[in-house]
Every structure is written in C-alpha cells, then in structure tokens.
C-alpha positions in Angstrom: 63.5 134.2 -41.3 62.5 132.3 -38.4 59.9 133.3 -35.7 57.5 130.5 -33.8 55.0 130.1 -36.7 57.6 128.8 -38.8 59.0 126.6 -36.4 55.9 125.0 -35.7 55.3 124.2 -39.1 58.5 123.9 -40.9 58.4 126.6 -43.5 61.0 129.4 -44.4 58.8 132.6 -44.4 56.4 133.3 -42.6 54.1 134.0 -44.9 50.7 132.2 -45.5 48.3 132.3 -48.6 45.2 133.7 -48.1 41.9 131.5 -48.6 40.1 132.9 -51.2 37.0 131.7 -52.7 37.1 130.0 -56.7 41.1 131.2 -56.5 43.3 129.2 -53.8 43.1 125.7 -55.3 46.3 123.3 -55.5 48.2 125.0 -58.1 48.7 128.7 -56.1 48.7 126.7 -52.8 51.9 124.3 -54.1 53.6 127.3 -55.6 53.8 129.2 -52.2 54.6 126.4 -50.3 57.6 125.2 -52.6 58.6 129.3 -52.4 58.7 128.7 -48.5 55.3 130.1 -47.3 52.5 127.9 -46.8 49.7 127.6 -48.9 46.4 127.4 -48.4 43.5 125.6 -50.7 40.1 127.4 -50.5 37.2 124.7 -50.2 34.7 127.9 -50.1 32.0 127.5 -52.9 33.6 124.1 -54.2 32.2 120.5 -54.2 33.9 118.2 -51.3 35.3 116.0 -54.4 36.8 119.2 -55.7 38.4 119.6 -52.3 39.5 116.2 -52.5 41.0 115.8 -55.4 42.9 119.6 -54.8 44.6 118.0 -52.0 45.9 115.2 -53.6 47.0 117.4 -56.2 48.8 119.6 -54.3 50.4 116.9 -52.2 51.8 115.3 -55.8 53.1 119.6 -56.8 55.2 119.6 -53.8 56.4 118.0 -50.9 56.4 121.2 -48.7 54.1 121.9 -46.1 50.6 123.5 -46.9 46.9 123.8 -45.7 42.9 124.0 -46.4 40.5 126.3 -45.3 37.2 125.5 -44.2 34.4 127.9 -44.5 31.5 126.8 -42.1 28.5 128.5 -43.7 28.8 126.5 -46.5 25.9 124.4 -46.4 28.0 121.0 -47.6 30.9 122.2 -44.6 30.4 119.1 -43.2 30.8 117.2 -46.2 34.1 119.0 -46.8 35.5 118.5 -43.0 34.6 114.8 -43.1 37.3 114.7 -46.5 39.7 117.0 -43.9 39.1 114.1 -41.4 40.4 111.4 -44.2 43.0 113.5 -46.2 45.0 114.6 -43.1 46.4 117.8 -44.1 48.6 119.5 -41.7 46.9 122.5 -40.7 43.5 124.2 -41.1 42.0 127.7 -41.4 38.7 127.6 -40.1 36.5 130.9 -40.6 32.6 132.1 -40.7 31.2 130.2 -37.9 32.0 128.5 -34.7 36.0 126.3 -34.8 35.3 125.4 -31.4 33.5 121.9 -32.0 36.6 121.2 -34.4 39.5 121.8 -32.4 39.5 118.2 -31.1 38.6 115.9 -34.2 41.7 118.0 -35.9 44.1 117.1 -33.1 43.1 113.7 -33.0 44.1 113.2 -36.3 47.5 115.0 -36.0 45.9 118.2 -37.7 46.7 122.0 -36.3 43.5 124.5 -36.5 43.8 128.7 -36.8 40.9 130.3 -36.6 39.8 133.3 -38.1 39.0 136.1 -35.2 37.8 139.9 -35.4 37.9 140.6 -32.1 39.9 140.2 -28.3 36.6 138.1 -27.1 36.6 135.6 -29.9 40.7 135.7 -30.3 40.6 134.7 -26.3 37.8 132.2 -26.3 39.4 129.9 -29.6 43.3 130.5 -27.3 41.6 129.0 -24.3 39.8 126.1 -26.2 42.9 124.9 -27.8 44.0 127.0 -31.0 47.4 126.2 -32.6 47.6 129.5 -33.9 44.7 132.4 -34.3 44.5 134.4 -37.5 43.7 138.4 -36.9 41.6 139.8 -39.8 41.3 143.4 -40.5 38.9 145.2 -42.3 41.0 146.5 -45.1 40.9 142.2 -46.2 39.6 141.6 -49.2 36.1 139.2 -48.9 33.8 139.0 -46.0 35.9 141.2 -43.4 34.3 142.6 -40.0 34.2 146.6 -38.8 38.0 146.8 -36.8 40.9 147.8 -38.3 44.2 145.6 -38.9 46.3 148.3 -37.3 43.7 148.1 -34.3 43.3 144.8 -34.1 47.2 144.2 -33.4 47.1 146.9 -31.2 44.5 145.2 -28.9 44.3 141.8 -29.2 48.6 140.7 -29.6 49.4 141.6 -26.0 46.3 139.0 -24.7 47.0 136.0 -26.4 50.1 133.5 -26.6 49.5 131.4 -29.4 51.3 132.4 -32.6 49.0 135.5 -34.4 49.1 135.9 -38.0 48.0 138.7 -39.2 46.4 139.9 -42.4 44.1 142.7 -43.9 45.9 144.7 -45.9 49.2 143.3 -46.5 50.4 142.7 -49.6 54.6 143.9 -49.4 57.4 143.6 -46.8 56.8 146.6 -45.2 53.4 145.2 -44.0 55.6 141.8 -42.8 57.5 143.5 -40.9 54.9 146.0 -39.1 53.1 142.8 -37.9 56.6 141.3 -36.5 57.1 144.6 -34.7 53.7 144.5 -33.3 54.6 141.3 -31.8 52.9 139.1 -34.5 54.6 135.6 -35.7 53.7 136.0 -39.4 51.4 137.6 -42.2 48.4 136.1 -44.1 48.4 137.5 -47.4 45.7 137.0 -50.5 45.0 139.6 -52.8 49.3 140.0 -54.1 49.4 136.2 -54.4 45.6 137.0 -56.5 47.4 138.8 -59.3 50.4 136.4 -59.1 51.2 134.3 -62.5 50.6 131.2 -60.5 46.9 132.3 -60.4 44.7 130.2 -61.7 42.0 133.6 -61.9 41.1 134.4 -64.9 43.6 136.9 -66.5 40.5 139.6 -66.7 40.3 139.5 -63.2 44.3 139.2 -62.5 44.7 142.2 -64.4 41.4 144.2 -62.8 43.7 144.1 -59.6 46.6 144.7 -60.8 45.3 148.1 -62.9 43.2 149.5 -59.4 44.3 152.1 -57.5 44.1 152.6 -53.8 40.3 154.1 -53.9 39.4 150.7 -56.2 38.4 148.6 -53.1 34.6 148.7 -51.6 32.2 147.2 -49.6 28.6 145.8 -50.5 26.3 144.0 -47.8 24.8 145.1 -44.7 26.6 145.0 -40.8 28.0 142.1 -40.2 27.9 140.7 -43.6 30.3 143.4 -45.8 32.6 141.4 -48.7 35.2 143.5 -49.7 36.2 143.6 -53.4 37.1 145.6 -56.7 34.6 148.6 -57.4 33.1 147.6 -60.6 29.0 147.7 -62.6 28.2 145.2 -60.1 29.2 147.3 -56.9 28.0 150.4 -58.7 24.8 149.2 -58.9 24.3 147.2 -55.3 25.3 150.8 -53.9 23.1 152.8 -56.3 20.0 150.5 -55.3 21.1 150.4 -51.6 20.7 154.1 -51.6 16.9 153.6 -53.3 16.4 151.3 -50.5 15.6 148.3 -52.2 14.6 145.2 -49.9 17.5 142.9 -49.1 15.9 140.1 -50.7 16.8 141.6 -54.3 20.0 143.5 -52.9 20.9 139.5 -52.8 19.6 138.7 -55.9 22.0 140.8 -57.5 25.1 139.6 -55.9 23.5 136.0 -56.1 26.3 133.3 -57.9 28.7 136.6 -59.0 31.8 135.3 -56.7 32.9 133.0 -59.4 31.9 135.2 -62.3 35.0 137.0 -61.8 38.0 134.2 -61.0 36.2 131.8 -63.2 34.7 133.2 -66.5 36.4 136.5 -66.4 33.7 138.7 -66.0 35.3 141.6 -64.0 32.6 144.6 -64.5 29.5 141.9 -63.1 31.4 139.4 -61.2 33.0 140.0 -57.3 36.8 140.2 -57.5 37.6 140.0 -53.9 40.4 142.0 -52.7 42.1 144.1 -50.3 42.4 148.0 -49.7 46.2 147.5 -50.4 46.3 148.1 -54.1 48.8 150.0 -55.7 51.8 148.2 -54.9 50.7 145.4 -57.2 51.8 146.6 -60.3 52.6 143.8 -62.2 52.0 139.9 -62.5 55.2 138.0 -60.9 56.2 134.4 -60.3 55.3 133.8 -56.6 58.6 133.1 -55.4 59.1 136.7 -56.7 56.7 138.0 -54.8 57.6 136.5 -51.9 61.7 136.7 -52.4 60.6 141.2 -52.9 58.7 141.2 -49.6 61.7 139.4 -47.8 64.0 142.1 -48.5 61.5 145.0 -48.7 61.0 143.6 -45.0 64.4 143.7 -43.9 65.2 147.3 -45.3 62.1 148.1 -43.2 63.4 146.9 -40.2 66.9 148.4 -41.2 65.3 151.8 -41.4 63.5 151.3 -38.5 67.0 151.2 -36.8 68.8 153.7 -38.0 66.3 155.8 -36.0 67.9 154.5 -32.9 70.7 157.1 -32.2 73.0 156.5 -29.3 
C-alpha cells in the first residue's frame, strides 16, 4: 500500500504504533517496524537513560524505520528531548504540550515532528509552523484523549490541512484503515491491538484484561480536559463511585497516583490503569504483530472492495 506517509518515510503500511505509556519500548516498536509499519517508543513515565538505551536497542532489532514519542508534561521532557537531540531518530510524536518550540531543533538535526492535535485550531497552527505530518486523536483513544470524536475530527479538520494526517482513536482492524484513507487521511495510528499483541512486553494480566473486554469495557476517569481513557476495573469503579460523593480532586489524584504502571508492569489489572481504546471486541486473541498487521491489510482491502461494489453503472 502506498499513500504520502509512507513515501515520506519508507515503510510498507501505513500503519504507525501508538505511544503508550510503560508499553511501547524497543521490543513492540522493532517488531512493527520490521512488519512494515513504524514503530513508535514511548519515553512517557520513563527515565531519559531508559529512553536511551530503548533506542539503541531498537536500532540493533531492526534496521527498518521507527520513532519516539515525547510527552511534554513530563517534568524530565527536557532531559528526554536533549537524548532525541543526540540519538537522531527519524521522526517524532510530540503530544501534551506546546511542539511548536521543537519543530526547528528536530529539523536541524534531520529529524521529522507529528504532533498530536484535537482540534482544526491546533491541527492549523502546528501545519503553518512547520509539521511533517499532524496526528488526529479521537476520543474513543485509549489514554489521555480530548472531547471530539474520531469520526468528527476527520470530518472537520482533513479538508484544512495538507500535510499527511494520521489518524487514530478507535482503530484497531482494516476496516478502520481504510475509513481514514476514504476520509482523505494518509495512514492510521493504532495502540491498543498492538497492546494485546504477543510482541507486548505488558504483562500478560493486562494483555489478556484487553483482550477478554467487551465494547462497554472502556471508561473515562479525570475531570475536562484531563480524561485518560482505559479498561473499567476496582480502580475506575471506585474513582467514579467517589467522584459522585464529590470528593476533592486532591484525593481523586491520590487514588490514580503511580497506578499507570501497575497494570503493564506488575500485572495488577483490577488497581492499575490499562489504557485502551473504545474499540474492543475485535481483539479476540493474542497474535504475532505481523499478524495483526498482514489481517488488517486484507480486512482493508475487502473494505474498499465492498465499498465498490456499491457503485452500479
């Protein structure tokens, strides 16, 4: 398959793994890049050495193209961009803050930027600043996601900007590849299938916490403008059950305090955050990733074969 994102950076699909916190390291991001996608290591939560030394790693698993992501509330962000500054990789995902101020130290060192947007206003402002690509996040994402819609995001913001859009929130089989396309996008961003994938370095309690949900399975917790998406579980059970008692946020945050690793890391899938999308029930089993990705390829195309047998002359 070949559309403008992966001509401009030299990969088969265009699919790209999602960035997700204590999950996306080397060995998930190598195995999607050497299965044609491009994939993605998560710095969120991590140490700057960690970061380091997943990039090397990843650049000794394959010798296909893949990126970092760079989370700019982290407090030590700037530790973690001066390592993206020395290692070079080829693109990055930037997300939770302001890309602007990066957009040029990345180009001068031969390094392409995509920044997360929610909205026309921020999708136009990163386009005009000098984006190589923008990525459009719907709500149904799994994480910290904003209030708009995937469906309505496309539907808005694809016609207003020129740079290659990936798209994600949502997606997680070849029919949602190629409702993006259609929508005019140049590829998908997908995280929670590639979550439950065997490549996964999650802990197999959490893996398999995805893999058993059903479509009702994925919630909310947080305030506007601060919601993370992830499994319903004890822990969301009871941040909703003392949000309804109106407890102050301070021990709303208390709660939720530390739990994003509890989940990927130690396995603790009733009191730990397994972030992931609204798109649930098509993941039914753990594959290999090149699976995954070889199933959406031609789920895609019998999408767009359908979608043309509807054309009658």
């Amino acid at each position: 398959m070949r559309t403008r994102f992966t001509d401009m950076m030299n990969i088969t699909y265009p699919i790209v793994q999602g960035a997700m916190a204590w999950v996306s390291d080397a060995q998930l991001a190598s195995a999607v890049s050497e299965a044609g996608g491009l994939g993605i290591i998560a710095s969120g939560g991590r140490t700057a050495q960690w970061f380091r030394e997943e990039i090397r790693l990843a650049r000794e698993k394959t010798d296909k193209p893949f990126g970092v992501n760079l989370v700019l509330q982290d407090p030590d962000w700037q530790d973690k961009f001066q390592v993206i500054l020395e290692e070079k990789p080829i693109c990055v995902s930037v997300g939770a803050g302001n890309p602007l101020p990066l957009i040029e130290p990345l180009h001068e060192i031969g390094t392409k930027i995509f920044p997360v947007v929610p909205n026309i206003r921020l999708a136009k402002r990163v386009e005009s600043a000098g984006a190589d690509a923008i990525i459009i996040e719907g709500m149904e994402a799994g994480g910290h996601v904003g209030n708009i819609s995937t469906m309505a995001l496309m539907t808005q913001i694809l016609p207003e900007i020129s740079v290659p859009s990936i798209i994600a929130g949502g997606i997680a089989d070849g029919r949602g590849l190629a409702a993006a396309l259609l929508m005019g996008a140049c590829g998908i961003q997908m995280g929670t299938r590639f979550y439950a994938s065997q490549e996964s370095s999650a802990h197999i309690n959490a893996k398999m916490a995805i893999v058993n949900a059903t479509d009702t399975d994925s919630v909310t917790t947080g305030r506007r403008g601060s919601l993370v998406r992830s499994l319903r579980n004890e822990l969301t059970e009871c941040y909703h059950k003392m949000e309804d008692e109106g407890r102050p946020r301070e021990e709303l945050s208390q709660l939720v305090r530390g739990t994003a690793r509890k989940a990927p890391i130690e396995g603790d899938a009733d009191w730990g955050i397994v972030q992931a999308g609204q798109s649930l029930s098509v993941i039914r089993e753990l594959l290999p990733v090149a699976t995954i990705i070889e199933q959406m390829m031609k789920e895609a195309r019998e999408a767009t074969e359908l979608l043309q047998s509807y054309f009658v002359e």
